[in-house]
C-alpha positions in Angstrom: -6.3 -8.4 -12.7 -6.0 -5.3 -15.1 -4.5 -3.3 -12.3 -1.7 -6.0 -11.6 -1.2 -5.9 -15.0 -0.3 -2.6 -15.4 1.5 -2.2 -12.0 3.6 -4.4 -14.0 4.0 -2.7 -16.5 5.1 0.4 -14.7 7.5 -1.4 -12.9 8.8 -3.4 -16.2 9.2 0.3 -17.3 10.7 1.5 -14.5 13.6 -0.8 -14.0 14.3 -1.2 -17.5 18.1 0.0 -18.7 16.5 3.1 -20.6 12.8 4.0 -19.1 10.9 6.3 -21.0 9.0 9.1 -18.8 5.8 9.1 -21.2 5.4 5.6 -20.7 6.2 5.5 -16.8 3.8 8.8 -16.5 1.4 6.7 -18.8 1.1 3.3 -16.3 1.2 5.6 -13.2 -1.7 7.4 -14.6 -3.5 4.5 -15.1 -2.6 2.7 -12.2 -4.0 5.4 -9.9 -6.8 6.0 -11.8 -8.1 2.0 -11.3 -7.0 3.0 -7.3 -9.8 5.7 -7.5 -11.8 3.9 -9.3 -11.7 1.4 -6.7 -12.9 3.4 -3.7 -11.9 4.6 -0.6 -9.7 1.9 1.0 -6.4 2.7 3.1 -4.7 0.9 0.3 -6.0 2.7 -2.3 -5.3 5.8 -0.5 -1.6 4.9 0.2 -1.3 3.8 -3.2 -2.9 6.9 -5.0 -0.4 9.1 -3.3 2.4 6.9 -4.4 1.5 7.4 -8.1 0.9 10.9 -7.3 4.0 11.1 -5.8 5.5 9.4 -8.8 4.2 11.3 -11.4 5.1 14.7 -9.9 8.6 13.8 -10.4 7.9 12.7 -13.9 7.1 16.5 -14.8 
């Protein structure tokens, strides 16, 4: 439930008319940490290189 919640939120932030990088780079952060958290899956994998992917261009 929490990590819907803030996949959410990223995506709220994301397609909002003025995102804010901190916050984006904030819900990515979190979002892949609950994907590690959760363990080795091929979904978690996939989806831990996404937020990677999404918060390297966030630098």
């Amino acid at each position: 439930m929490e990590l819907e919640r803030v996949a959410q939120d990223l995506h709220a932030e994301a397609t909002s008319p003025a995102p804010e990088p901190g916050r984006m780079r904030q819900f990515a952060t979190q979002v892949k940490d609950m994907l590690v958290g959760a363990g080795a899956t091929a979904a978690a994998q996939v989806g831990i290189q996404m937020a990677e992917q999404a918060l390297g261009t966030l630098v």
